[in-house]
C-alpha positions in Angstrom: 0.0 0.0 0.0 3.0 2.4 0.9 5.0 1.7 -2.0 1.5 1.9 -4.1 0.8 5.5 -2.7 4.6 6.4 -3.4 4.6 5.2 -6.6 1.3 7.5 -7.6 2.3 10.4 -6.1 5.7 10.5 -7.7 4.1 9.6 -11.1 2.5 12.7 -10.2 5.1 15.2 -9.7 7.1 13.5 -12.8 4.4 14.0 -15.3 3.3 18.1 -14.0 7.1 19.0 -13.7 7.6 17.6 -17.3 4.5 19.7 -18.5 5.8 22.9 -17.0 8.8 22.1 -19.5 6.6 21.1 -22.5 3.7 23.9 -22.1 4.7 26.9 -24.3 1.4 28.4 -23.3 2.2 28.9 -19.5 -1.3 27.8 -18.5 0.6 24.9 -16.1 2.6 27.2 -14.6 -0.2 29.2 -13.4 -1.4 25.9 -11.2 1.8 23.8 -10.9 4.9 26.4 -11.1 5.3 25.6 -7.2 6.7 22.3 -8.2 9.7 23.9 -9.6 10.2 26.3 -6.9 10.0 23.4 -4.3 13.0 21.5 -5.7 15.9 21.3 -3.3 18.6 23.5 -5.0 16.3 25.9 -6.3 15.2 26.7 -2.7 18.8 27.2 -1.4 19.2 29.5 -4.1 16.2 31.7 -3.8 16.6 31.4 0.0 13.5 30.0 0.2 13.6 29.3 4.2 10.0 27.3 4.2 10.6 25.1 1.4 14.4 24.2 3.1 13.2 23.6 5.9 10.2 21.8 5.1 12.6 19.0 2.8 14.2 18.7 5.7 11.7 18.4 8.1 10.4 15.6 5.9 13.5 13.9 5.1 14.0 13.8 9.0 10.9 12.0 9.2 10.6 9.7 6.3 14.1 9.4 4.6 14.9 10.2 1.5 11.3 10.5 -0.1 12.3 13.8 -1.9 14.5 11.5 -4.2 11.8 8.9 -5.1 9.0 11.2 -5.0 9.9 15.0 -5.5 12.8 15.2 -7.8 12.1 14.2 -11.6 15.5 13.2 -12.3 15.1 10.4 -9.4 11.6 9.2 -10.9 12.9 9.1 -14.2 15.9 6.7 -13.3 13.2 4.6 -11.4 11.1 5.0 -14.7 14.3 3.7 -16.7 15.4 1.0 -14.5 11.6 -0.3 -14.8 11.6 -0.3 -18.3 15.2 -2.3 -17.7 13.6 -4.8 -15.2 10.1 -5.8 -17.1 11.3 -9.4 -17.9 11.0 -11.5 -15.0 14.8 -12.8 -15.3 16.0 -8.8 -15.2 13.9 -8.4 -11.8 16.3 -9.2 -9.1 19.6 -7.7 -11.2 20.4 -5.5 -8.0 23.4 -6.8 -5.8 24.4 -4.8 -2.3 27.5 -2.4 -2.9 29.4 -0.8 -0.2 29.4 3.1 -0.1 31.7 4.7 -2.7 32.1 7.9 0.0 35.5 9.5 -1.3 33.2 9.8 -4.7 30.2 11.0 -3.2 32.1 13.3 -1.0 34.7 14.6 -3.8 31.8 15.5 -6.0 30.1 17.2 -3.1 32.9 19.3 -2.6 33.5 20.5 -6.0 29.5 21.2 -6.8 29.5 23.0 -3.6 33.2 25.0 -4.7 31.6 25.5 -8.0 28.6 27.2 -6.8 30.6 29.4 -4.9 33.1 30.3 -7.0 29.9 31.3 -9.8 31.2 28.8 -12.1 27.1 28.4 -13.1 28.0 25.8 -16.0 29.8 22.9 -13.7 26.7 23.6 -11.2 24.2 23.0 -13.9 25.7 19.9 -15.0 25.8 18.3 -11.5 22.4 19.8 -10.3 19.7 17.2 -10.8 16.7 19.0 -11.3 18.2 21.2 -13.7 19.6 18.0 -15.8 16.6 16.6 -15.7 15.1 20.4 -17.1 17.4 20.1 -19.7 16.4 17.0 -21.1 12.6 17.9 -20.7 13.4 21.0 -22.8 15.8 20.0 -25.5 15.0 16.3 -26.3 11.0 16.0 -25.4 9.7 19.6 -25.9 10.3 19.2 -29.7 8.2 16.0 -29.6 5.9 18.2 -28.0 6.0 21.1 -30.6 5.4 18.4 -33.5 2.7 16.5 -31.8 0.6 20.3 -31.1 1.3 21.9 -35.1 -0.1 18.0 -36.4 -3.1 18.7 -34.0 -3.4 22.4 -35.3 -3.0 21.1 -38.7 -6.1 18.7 -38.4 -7.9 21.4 -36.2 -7.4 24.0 -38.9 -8.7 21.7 -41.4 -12.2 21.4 -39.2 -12.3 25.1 -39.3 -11.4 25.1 -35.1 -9.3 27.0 -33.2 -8.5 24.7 -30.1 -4.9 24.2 -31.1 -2.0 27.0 -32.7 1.3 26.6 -34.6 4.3 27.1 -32.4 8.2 27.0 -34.0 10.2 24.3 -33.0 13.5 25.2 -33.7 17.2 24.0 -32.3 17.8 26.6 -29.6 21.3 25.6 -29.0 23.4 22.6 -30.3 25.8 22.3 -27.4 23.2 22.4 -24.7 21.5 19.8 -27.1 24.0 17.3 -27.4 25.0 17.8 -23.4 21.3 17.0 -22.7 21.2 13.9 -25.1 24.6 12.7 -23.5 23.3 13.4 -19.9 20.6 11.0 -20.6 21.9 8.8 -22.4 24.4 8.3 -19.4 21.8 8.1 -16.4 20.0 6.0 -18.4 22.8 3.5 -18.5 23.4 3.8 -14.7 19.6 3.5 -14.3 19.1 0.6 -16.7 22.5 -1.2 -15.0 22.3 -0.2 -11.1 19.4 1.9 -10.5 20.1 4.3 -8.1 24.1 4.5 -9.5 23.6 8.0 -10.1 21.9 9.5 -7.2 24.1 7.3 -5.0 27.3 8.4 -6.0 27.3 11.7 -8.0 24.1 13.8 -7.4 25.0 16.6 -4.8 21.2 17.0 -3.5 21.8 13.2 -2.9 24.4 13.1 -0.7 23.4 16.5 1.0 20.2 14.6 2.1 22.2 11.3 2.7 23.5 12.9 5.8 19.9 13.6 7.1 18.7 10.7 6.1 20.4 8.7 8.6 18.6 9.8 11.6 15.2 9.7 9.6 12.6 8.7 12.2 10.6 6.3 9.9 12.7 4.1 7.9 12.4 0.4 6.5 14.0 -1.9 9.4 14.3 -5.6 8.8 13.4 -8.2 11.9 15.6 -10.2 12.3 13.6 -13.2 13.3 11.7 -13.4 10.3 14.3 -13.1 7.5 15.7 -16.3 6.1 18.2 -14.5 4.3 16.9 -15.3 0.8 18.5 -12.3 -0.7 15.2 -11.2 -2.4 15.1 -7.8 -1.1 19.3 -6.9 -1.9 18.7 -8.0 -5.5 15.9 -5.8 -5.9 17.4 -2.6 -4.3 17.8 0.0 -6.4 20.0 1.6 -4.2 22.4 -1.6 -4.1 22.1 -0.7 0.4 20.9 -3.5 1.8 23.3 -6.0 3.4 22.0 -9.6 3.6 25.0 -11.3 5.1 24.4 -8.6 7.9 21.0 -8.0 7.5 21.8 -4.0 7.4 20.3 -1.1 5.5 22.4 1.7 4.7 19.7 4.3 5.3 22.4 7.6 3.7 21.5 5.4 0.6 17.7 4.2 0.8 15.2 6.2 -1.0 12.5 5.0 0.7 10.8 3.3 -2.4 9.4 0.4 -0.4 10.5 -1.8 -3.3 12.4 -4.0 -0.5 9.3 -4.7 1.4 7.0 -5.3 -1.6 9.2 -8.2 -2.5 10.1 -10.0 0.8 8.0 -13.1 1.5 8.2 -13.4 4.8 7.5 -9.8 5.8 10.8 -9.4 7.0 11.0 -5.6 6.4 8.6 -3.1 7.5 8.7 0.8 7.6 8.6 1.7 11.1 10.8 3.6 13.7 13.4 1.3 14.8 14.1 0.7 18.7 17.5 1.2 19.8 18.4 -2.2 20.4 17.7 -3.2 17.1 19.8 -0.3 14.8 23.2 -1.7 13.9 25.8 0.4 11.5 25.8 -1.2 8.3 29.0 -2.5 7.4 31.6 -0.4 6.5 28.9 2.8 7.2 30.1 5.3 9.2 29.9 5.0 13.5 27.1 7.4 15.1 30.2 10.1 16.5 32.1 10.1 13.0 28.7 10.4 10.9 27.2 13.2 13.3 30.5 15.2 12.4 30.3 14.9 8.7 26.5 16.0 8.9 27.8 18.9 10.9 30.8 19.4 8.8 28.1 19.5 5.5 25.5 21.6 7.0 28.3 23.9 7.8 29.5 24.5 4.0 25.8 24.1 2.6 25.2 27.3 5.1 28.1 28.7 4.6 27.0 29.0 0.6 23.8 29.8 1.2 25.0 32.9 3.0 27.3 33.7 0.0 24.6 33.6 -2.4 22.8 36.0 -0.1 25.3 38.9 -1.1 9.3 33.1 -38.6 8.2 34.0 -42.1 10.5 32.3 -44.7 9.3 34.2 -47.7 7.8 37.7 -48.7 4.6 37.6 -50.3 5.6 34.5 -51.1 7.9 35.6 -54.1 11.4 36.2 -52.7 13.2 33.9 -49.9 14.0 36.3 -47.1 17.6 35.5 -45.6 17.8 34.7 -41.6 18.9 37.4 -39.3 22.8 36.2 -37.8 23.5 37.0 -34.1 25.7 40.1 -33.7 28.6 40.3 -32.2 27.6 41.3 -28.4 30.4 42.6 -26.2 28.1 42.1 -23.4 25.4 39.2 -23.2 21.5 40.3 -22.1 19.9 39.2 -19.6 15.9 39.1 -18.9 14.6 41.4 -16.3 14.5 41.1 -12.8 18.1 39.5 -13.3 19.6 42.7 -11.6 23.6 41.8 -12.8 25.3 39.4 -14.5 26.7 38.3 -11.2 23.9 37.6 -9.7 22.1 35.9 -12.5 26.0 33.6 -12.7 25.6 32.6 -9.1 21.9 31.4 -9.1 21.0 30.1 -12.6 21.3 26.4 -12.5 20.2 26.2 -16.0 17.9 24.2 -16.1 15.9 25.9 -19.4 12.2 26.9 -17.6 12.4 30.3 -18.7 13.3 29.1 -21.8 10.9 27.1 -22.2 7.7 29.4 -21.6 9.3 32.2 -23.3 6.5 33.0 -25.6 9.0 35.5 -28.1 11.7 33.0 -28.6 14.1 35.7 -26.9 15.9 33.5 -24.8 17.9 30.6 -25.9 21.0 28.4 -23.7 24.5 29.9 -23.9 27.6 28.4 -25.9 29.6 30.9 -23.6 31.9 28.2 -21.8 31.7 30.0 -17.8 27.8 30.1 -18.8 27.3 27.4 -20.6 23.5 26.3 -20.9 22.5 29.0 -18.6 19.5 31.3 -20.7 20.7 34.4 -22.8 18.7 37.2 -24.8 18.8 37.5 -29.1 16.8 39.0 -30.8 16.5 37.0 -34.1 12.9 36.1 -33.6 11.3 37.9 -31.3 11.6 40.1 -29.3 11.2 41.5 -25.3 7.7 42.3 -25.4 7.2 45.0 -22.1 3.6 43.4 -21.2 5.6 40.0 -20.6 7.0 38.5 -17.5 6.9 34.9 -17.8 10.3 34.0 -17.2 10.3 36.4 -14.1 7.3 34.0 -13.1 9.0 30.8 -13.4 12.3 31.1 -12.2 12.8 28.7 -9.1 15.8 30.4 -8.0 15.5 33.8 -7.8 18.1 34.2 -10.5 15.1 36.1 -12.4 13.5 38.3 -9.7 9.9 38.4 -9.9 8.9 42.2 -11.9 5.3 43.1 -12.7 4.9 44.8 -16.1 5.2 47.9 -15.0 8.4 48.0 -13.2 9.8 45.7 -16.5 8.8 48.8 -19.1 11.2 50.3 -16.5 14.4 48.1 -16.3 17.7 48.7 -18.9 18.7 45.6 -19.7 21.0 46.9 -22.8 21.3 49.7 -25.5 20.7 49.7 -28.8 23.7 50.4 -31.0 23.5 51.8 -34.8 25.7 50.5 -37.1 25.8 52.8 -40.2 27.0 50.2 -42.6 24.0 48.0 -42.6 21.6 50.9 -42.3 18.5 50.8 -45.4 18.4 54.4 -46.1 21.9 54.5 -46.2 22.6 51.4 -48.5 19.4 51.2 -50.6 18.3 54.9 -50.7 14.8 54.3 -49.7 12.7 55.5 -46.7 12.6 53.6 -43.6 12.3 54.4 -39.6 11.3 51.3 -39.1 13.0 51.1 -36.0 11.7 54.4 -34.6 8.1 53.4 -35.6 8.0 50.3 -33.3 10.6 51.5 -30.2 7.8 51.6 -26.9 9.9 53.5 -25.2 10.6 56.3 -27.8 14.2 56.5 -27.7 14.9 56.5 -31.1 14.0 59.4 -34.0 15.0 59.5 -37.3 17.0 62.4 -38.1 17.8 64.0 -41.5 21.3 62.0 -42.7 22.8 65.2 -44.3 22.5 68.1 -41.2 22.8 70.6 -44.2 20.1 69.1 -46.1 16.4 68.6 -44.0 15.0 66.3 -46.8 17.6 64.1 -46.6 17.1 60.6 -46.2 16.5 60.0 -42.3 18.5 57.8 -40.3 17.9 56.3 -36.8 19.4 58.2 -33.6 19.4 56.9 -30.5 18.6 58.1 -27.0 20.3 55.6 -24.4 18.8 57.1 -21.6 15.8 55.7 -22.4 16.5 52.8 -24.6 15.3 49.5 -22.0 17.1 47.4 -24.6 13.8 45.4 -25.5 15.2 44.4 -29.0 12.2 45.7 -31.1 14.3 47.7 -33.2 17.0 44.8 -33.4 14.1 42.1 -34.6 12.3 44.2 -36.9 15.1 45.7 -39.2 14.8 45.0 -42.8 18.4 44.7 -42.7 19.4 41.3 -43.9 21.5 39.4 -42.5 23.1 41.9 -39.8 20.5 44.4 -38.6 21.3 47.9 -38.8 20.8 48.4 -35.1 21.3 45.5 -32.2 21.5 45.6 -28.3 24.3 45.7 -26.7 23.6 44.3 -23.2 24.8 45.5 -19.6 26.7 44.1 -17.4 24.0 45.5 -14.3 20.5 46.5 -14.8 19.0 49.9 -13.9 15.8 51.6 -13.4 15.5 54.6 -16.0 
């Protein structure tokens, strides 16, 4: 019944957290974007004190139900492995292995360096939720995109409305392949040892793995009753139960009641354990020795905490029109409500929401190495519409600070920049202000290009006081394939 109730409310969680990466109309987000925000390193990040301590408050009293229940990357392994286990003579595949701690602890240390230091791309690629995010977003939300523009194609044919067109388009092929490797990977580890990954690499893991041990419910086997079949090791996912001993390593468990769904003899039952009967597995830490690493890791995880404190193809269907190419930024942009680039380095964990909902197709992964994966602003197709503030909305981690639509008509993310070579007026002799006509701030006019001669051709000029670096005049220049006028991002944000 336990391991019935676990298993729906984790299917659960899995399917709405995929959604919220799938739904390019933001209607999940609107119900289920808590899920996202509730994730364990998202919460350290946004300091979200309630959602910290209730993980912990629940991981004190049931073990480590966050990583079989809460986090999608844990249910997707289980998903996996599964899949891997269907034929009855792939069941029981599972054998105990002792604790590989200097692996656990060495990648502990560096995630936890990494986050410090700002290195944002080594933290994303070791952050499970945000892996998990990644994959969501680069290798199902295409499948996603296809699946909706066959339904709008049918719909459109019945004269109905109920479905749209969206682009799907390759937003970055780095991020891409990273995401296809990264599963590809965990899939292995999954399909091999089950819990391999969350055992030994995953940094939320072994964080919870020290809580874990003093969890007041946990599965506890009588001895009186187990015959030492062997049943319950082979089919631990976690590879931490020890037959021969008749020992759980609870830093391990994940509380997926798999063990006592397939003991015979009702052997194993979740319960608080008396005193007499809790033995140290072997080769598992002794009570003194644990209690100071738990101390020793609550110490760094505060200690980091406190330091992250501080497309039309063709026109009118007679000539091909060529694709915009990315300028050449000396400074990246970054969405509103990201304040600095600093602060957007140390608490992105890029794991592609904002990407995801953006309606505009503004913001796209990085190829920047220190950022790599972590969300960026172009212009090519869209762009930063004032009225929106979805990625504000989404972000888990306070990397994007939450802005109305008011204060965002406000916020300078960039400047635009004319570039007189690629300017229309200048290279085609015809009329244009294009760029003037749709700014919504009014920072650019178009100005006579001969100051001796008034009826002159007119050519942008901008105001950069009150340029918010939207990107209007960037998407919307005839100028092919370099527009005559791109953003030029800043490294911190101000309120004009």
């Amino acid at each position: 019944m336990l391991r019935r109730i676990r298993i729906t409310l984790a299917l659960v969680f899995f399917t709405l957290i995929t959604l919220l990466f799938l739904d390019f109309t933001g209607t999940i987000h609107a119900w289920f974007g808590w899920m996202a925000k509730i994730q364990f390193l998202p919460a350290i990040l946004a300091l979200n004190i309630g959602i910290i301590l209730f993980l912990i408050a629940i991981t004190f009293i049931f073990g480590r139900v966050y990583c079989s229940v809460i986090c999608p990357l844990g249910v997707m392994q289980d998903i996996v492995s599964w899949f891997g286990g269907h034929p009855k003579k792939r069941r029981y595949r599972f054998n105990y292995s002792p604790e590989k701690r200097w692996l656990r602890y060495g990648v502990l240390a560096v995630f936890l360096i990494a986050t410090v230091a700002g290195i944002g791309s080594l933290t994303a690629l070791l952050a499970p939720y945000s892996a998990y995010g990644r994959m969501a977003q680069n290798l199902l939300a295409p499948l996603y995109g296809w699946g909706n523009n066959l339904l709008a194609g049918f719909a459109e044919r019945a004269e109905s409305y109920t479905f749209y067109e969206t682009d799907v388009w390759l937003k970055s092929l780095p991020t891409f392949l990273i995401a296809l490797f990264s599963f590809i990977i965990i899939s292995v580890l999954a399909l091999r040892g089950g819990r391999t990954y969350c055992n030994t690499i995953c940094p939320v893991g072994t964080i919870l793995s020290f809580i874990a041990r003093w969890s007041w419910l946990k599965p506890v086997i009588d001895h009186t009753k187990c015959n030492q079949c062997g049943l319950c090791s082979r089919q631990c996912k976690a590879a931490c139960i020890d037959i021969k001993n008749q020992t759980i390593d609870y830093s391990r468990c994940v509380t997926c009641m798999d063990c006592m769904e397939t003991c015979k003899h009702h052997a194993i039952s979740y319960r608080h354990p008396a005193k007499s009967s809790v033995s140290a597995p072997t080769g598992q830490q002794e009570p003194d020795q644990s209690r100071r690493s738990f101390l020793t890791a609550t110490a760094l995880i505060t200690a980091t905490t406190a330091i992250k404190a501080q497309e039309m193809k063709v026109d009118g269907g007679l000539a091909t029109i060529e694709d915009k190419k990315i300028p050449n930024r000396q400074t990246a942009i970054l969405p509103p409500g990201s304040e600095s680039a600093r602060h957007f380095a140390q608490r992105c964990t890029a794991c592609q929401l904002c990407v995801s909902v953006c309606p505009n197709g503004v913001l796209r992964p990085s190829t920047d190495l220190l950022k790599l994966m972590q969300p960026e602003m172009s212009y090519e197709r869209g762009y930063c519409r004032p009225e929106c503030t979805k990625c504000s909305e989404v972000c888990p981690t306070g990397a994007i600070r939450l802005v109305d639509r008011a204060e965002k008509s406000s916020i300078q993310i960039g400047h635009a920049v004319w570039v007189k070579a690629n300017c229309v007026p200048l290279t085609d002799n015809v009329e244009c202000g294009n760029c003037a006509r749709h700014c919504p701030t009014g920072a650019i006019t178009m100005i006579p290009s001969d100051a001796a001669n008034p009826q002159s051709l007119k050519i942008p000029a901008v105001d950069t006081e009150r340029c918010i670096g939207c990107g209007a005049c960037e998407n919307l220049c005839p100028s092919r394939p370099f527009s005559a006028i791109y953003v030029e991002g800043h490294e911190r944000h101000r309120i004009i």
